[in-house]
C-alpha positions as CSV (number, residue, x, y, z in Angstrom):
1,X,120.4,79.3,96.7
2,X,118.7,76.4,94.7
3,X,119.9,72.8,96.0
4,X,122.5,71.7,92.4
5,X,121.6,74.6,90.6
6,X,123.6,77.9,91.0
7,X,121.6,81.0,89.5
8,X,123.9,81.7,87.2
9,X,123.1,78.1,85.4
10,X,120.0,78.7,85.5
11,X,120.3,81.9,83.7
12,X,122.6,80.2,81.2
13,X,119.9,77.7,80.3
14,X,117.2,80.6,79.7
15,X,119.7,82.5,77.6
16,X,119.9,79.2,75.3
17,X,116.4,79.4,75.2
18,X,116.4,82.5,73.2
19,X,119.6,81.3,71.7
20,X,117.8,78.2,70.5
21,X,114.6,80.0,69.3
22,X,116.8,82.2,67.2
23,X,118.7,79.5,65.4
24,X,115.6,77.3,65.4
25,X,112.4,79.6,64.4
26,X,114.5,83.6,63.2
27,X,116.4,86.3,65.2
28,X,113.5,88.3,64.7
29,X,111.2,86.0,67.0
30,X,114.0,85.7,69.6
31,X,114.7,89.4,70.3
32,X,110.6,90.2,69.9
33,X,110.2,87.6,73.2
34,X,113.3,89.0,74.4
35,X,112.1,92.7,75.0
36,X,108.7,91.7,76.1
37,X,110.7,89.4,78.8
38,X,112.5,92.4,80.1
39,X,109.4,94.0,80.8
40,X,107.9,91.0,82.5
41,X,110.9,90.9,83.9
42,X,110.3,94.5,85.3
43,X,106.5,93.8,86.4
44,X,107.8,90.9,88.4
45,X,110.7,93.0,89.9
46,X,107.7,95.5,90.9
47,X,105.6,92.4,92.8
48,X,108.3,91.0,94.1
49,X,108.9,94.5,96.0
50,X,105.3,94.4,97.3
51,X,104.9,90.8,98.0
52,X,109.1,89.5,98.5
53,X,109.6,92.8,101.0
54,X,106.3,92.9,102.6
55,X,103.5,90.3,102.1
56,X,101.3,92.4,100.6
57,X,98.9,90.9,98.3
58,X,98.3,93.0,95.2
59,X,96.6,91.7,92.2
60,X,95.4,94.9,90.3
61,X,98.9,94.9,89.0
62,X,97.1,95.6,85.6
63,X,95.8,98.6,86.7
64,X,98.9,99.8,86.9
65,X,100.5,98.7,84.0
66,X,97.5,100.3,82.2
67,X,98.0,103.7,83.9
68,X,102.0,103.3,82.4
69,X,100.8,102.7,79.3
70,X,98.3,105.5,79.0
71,X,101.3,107.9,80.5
72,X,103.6,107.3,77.0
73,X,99.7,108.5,74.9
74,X,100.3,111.9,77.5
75,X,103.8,112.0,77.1
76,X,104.4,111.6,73.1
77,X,101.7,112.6,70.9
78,X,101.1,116.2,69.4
79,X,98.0,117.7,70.7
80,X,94.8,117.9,68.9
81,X,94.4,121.4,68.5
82,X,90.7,121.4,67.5
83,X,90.0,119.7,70.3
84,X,91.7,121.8,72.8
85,X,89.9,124.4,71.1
86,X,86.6,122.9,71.1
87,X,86.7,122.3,75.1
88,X,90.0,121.3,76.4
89,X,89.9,124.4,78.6
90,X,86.6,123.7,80.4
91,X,87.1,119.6,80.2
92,X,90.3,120.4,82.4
93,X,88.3,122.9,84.9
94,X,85.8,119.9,85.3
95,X,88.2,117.4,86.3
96,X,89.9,120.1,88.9
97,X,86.3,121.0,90.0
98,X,86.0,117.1,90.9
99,X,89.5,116.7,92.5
100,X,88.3,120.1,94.4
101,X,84.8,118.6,95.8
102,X,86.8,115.7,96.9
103,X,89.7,117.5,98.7
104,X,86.5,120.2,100.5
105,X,84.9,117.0,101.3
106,X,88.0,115.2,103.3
107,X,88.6,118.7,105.3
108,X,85.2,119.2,106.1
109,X,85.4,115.5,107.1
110,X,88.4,116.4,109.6
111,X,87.8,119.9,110.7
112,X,84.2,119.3,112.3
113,X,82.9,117.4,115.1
114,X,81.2,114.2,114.3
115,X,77.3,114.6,114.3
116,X,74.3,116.2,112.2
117,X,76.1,119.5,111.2
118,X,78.8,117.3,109.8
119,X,76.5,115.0,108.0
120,X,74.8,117.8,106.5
121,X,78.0,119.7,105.3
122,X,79.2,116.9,103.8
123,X,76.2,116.3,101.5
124,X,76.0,119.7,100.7
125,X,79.4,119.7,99.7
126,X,78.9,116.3,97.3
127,X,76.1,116.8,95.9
128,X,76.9,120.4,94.8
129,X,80.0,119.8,94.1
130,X,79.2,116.6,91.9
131,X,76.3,119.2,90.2
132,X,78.8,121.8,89.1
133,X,81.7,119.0,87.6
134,X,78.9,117.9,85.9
135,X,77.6,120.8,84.2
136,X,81.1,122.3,83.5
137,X,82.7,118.5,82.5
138,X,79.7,117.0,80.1
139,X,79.4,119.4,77.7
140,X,83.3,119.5,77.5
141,X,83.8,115.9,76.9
142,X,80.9,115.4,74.4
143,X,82.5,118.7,72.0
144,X,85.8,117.1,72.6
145,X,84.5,114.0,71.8
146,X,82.9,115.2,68.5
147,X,86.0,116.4,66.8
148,X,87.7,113.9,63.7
149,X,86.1,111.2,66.5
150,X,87.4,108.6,63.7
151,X,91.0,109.5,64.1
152,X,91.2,111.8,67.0
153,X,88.4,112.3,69.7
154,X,90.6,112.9,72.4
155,X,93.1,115.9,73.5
156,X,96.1,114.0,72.6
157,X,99.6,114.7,74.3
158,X,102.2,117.1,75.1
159,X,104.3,116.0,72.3
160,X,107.4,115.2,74.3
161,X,110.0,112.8,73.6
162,X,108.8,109.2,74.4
163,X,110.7,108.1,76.4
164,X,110.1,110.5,79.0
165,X,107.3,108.8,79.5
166,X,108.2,105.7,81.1
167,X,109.4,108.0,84.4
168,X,106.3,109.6,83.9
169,X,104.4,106.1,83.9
170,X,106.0,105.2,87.1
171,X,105.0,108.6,89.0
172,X,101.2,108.5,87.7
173,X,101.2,104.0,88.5
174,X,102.9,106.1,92.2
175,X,99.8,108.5,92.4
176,X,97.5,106.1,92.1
177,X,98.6,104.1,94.4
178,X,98.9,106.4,96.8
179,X,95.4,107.1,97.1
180,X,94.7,103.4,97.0
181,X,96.9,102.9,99.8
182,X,95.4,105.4,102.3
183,X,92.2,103.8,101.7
184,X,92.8,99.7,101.5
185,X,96.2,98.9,103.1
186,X,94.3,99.2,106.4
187,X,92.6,95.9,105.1
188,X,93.4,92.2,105.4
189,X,95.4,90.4,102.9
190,X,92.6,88.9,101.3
191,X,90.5,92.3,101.8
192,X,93.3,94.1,100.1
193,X,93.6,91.7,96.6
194,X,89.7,92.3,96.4
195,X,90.2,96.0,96.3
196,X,93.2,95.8,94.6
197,X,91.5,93.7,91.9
198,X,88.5,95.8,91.9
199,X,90.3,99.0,91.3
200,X,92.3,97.8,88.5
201,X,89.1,96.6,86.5
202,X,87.6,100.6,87.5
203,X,91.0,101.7,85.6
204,X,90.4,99.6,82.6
205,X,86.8,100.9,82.5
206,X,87.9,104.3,82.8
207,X,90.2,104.2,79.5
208,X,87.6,101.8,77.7
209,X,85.0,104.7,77.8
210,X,86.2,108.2,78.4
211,X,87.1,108.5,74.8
212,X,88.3,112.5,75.6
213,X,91.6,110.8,77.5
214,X,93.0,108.1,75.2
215,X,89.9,107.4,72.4
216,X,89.1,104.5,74.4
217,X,88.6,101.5,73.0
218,X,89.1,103.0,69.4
219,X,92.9,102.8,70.6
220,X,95.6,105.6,70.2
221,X,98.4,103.9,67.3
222,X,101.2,105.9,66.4
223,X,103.0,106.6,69.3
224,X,106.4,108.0,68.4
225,X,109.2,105.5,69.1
226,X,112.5,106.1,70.7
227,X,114.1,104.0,68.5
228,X,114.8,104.8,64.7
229,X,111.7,103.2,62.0
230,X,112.7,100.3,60.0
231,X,111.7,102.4,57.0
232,X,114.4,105.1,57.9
233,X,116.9,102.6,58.0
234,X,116.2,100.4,55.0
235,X,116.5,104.3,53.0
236,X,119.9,104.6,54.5
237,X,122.6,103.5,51.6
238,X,124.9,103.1,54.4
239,X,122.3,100.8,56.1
240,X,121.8,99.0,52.6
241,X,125.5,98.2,51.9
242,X,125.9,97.0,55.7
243,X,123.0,94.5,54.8
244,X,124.5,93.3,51.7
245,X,128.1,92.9,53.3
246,X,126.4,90.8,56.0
247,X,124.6,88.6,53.3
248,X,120.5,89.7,54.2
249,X,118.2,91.7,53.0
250,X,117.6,95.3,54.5
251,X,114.7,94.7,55.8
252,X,115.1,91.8,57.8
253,X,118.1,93.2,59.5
254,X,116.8,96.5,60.0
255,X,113.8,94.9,62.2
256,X,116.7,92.7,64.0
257,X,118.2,96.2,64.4
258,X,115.4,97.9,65.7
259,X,114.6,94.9,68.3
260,X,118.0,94.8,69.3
261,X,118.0,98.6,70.2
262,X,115.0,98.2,72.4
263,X,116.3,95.2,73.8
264,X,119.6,97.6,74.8
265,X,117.3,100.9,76.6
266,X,115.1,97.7,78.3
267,X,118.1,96.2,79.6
268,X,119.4,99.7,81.1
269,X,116.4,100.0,82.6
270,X,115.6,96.5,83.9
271,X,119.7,96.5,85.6
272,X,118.8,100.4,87.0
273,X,116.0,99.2,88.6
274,X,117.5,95.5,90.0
275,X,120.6,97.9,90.8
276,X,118.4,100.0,93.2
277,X,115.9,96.9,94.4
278,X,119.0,94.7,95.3
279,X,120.4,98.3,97.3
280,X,117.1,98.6,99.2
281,X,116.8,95.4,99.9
282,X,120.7,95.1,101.8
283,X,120.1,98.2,103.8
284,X,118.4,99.2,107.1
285,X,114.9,99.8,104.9
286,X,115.1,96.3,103.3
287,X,115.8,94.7,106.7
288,X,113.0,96.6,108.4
289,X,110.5,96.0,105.9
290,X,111.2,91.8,105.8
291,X,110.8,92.2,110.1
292,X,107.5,93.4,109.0
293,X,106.3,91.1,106.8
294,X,107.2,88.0,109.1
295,X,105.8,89.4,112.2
296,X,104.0,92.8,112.2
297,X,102.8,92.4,116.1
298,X,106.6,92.4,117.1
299,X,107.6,95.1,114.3
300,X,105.2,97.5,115.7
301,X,105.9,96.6,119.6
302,X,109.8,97.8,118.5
303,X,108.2,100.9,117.1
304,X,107.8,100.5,113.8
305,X,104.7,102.2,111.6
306,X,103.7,99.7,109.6
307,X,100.5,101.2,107.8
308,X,103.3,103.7,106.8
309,X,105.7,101.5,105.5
310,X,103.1,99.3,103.9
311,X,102.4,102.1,101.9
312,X,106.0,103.4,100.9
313,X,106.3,99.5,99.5
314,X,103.0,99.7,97.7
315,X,103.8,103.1,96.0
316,X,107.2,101.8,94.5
317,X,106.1,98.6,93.5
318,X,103.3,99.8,91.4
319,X,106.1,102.8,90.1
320,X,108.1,100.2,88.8
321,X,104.7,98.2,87.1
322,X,103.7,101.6,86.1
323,X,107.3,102.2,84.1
324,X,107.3,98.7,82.5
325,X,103.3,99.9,81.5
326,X,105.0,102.7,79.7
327,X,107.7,100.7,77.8
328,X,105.4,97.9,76.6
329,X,103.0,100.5,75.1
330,X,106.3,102.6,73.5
331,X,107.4,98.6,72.0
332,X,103.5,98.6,70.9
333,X,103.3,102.2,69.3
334,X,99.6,101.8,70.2
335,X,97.6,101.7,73.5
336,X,95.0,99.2,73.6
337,X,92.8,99.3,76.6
338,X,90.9,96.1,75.5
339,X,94.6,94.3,75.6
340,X,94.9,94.4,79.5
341,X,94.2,91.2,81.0
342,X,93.6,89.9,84.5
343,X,95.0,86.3,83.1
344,X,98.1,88.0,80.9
345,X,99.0,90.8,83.3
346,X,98.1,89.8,87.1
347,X,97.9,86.3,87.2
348,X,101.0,85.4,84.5
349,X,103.7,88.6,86.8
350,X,102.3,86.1,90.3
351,X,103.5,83.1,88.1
352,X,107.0,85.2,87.6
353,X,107.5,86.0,91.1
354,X,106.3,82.6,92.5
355,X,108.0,80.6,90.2
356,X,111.7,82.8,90.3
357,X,111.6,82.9,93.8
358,X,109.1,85.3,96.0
359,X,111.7,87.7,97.8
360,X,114.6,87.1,95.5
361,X,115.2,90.2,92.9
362,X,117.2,87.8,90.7
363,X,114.7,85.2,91.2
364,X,111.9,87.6,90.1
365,X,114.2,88.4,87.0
366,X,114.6,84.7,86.1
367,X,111.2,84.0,86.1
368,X,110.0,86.8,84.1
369,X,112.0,85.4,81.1
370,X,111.6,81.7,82.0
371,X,107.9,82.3,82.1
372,X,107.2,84.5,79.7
373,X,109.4,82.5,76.6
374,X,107.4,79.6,78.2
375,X,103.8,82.0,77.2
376,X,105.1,82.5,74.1
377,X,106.3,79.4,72.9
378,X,103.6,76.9,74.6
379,X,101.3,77.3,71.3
380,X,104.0,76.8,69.0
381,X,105.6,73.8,70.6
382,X,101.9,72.2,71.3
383,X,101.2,72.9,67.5
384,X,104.2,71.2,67.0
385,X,103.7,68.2,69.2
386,X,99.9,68.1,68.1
387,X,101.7,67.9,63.9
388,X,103.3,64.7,65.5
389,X,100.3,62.7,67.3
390,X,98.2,63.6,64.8
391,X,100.3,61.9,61.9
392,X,100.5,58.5,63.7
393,X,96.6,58.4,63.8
394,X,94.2,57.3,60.8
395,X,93.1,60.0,58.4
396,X,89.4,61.7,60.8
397,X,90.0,61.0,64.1
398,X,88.3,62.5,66.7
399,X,91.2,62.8,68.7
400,X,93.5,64.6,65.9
401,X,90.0,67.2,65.8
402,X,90.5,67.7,69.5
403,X,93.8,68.2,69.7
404,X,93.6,71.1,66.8
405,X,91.5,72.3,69.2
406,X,93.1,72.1,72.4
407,X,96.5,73.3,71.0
408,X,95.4,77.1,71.5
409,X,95.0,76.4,75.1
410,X,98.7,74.6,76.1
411,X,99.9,78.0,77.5
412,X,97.0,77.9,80.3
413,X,98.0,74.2,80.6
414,X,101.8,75.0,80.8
415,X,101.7,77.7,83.0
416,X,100.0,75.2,85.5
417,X,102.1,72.1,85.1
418,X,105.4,74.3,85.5
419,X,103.7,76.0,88.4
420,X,102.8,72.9,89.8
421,X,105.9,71.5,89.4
422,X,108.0,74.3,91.2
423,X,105.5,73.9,94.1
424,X,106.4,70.4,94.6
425,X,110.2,70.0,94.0
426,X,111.2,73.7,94.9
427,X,107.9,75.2,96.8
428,X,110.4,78.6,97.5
429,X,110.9,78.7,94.1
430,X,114.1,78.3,91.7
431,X,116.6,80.9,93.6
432,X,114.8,81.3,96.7
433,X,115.2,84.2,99.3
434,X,118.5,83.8,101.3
């Protein structure tokens, strides 16, 4: 527990955050940082299970987030039928040609003995392997490619109500890691964020320029909401009369009304997943993986695997990433593969963690919404305190020049002065691990 500061305080003073911003700036701005906090909130939850449970040092966490978000373009829009007819069909028998030269490859691997026979089945089986994806995948991918390439381009969805996709985001942000984990959990710590980090940036390439998946950088917008349109609402008399009773205008209250239901499906989600974090955490599992991460020597000499472990932590820590992927691009309506971030979605969810309180659920939850209201607000407030300077100093300045300047930068410089600061004074962060 922080030393004079029970969480719940703590949470009480973040809550008048919002509270203040809404009173202060409009409602509408409040709830808008309000839902993307509950995400953060859930990408920090996700670390926290990787790093808090088992010191494992991840920082592709934008890879996964990415793979969430391009889960709710599978999961909710139609399909393009000219494209599907065009080569959907043989695009599909490409990739599973791939995925088959791969899989021949790793049992040819195993079955034979090491040596020259092995060597020379295992190029055989590569390079002819590669040579048929490509000649069946190419063609594919350039005709689906060609079709409406302005507005579609790409095979589109399965049509499905959104919000299945944000389980779905957490089993594909699973998959991948998965096969990230049988290949680079066997490395060091430092090893392993290299990879990590390397991987994440291959993901972002992939949806940047395979336009056939999500239209790459040409972004998919449109992405059915669960939530009713603002538009719907503000045609709804009985919406209309309910504004005018409350003394607003319809459309103002129907985009408070809008944010607030996200806000209410994000906190479901966010308390479902602290729910079954806090669970794991309190039983046998939790216990066993925390031995691990303070002393894997001793762990393994009571018989524990802890390759195996490392990997069941890795896989449900990038699931939950994976899922708050999916719900930031459903909030969005768009995916936007030039939007992911090392800075905004690695480095700020590490800030999160370190800041709440690396191995503390609640703590991870405290510092996504501390952190991210501070990323939001830090250009405001430095605008604000930039207005002030600069109208005690003579008319040209340099120094009123620079600080127009600089104001677009405060969140890098708030981010390091509170991170800084919790280091010093409370180095285990604001509601440390019991």
């Amino acid at each position: 527990m922080t030393r004079g500061f029970p969480p719940a305080l703590l949470f009480a003073l973040v809550a008048g955050l919002f509270v203040a911003t809404g009173f202060m700036q409009s409602w509408n701005v409040s709830l808008t940082i309000l839902n993307m906090a509950l995400i953060s909130a859930i990408m920090a939850l996700g670390v926290n299970i990787q790093w808090g449970y088992a010191g494992l040092f991840n920082i592709g966490i934008m890879g996964f987030v990415a793979l969430g978000g391009l889960a709710a373009v599978i999961v909710g829009m139609p399909p393009v039928g000219d494209a599907w007819a065009a080569g959907g069909v043989r695009l599909i028998l490409g990739l599973v040609c791939g995925a088959a030269t791969i899989a021949g490859a790793m049992l040819a691997w195993g079955a034979m003995a090491p040596g020259r026979r092995r060597t020379v089945a295992m190029l055989v089986i590569l390079l002819g392997g590669f040579a048929l994806y490509r000649f069946v995948f190419d063609p594919a991918k350039v005709a689906v490619e060609a079709v409406n390439p302005a507005n579609a381009g790409y095979l589109g969805g399965l049509n499905l109500p959104v919000i299945l996709s944000w389980p779905v985001g957490g089993v594909i942000a699973a998959g991948a890691a998965w096969l990230i984990g049988k290949t680079a959990l066997g490395l060091r710590s430092d090893y392993l964020a290299i990879a990590t980090l390397g991987i994440a940036e291959i993901i972002i390439a992939v949806l940047k320029n395979e336009d056939w998946l999500a239209r790459g950088v040409k972004n998919v917008i449109g992405i059915p909401r669960p939530v009713p349109y603002e538009v719907d609402l503000q045609a709804d008399p009985a919406f209309v009369e309910r504004a005018a009773s409350l003394g607003t205008d319809p459309a103002t209250l129907s985009s408070i009304a809008v944010k607030l239901a996200y806000a209410g499906l994000f906190t479901a989600v966010l308390l479902l997943i602290l729910l079954a974090a806090q669970l794991a955490l309190k039983s046998p599992w939790g216990r066993m993986m925390r031995a691990i991460r303070d002393n894997e020597v001793a762990a393994e000499a009571m018989g524990k695997d802890v390759t195996r472990r490392h990997l069941q932590v890795f896989v449900l820590g990038s699931a939950v990433c994976g899922v708050a992927g999916a719900m930031m691009t459903t909030l969005d309506s768009q995916l936007t593969p030039g939007a992911y971030q090392p800075l905004r979605f690695t480095f700020l969810v590490w800030v999160m963690v370190i800041v709440g309180g690396s191995g503390n659920n609640w703590g991870a939850v405290l510092g996504g919404f501390l952190i991210y209201w501070l990323w939001a607000m830090a250009e405001p407030m430095g605008l604000w305190l930039k207005s002030g300077i600069v109208s005690t100093l003579p008319e040209g300045s340099w120094l009123a020049a620079h600080l127009e300047d600089a104001a677009a930068h405060m969140r890098l410089l708030t981010m390091g002065i509170v991170l800084l600061l919790v280091l010093r004074f409370s180095p285990r962060g604001l509601i440390p691990e019991r």
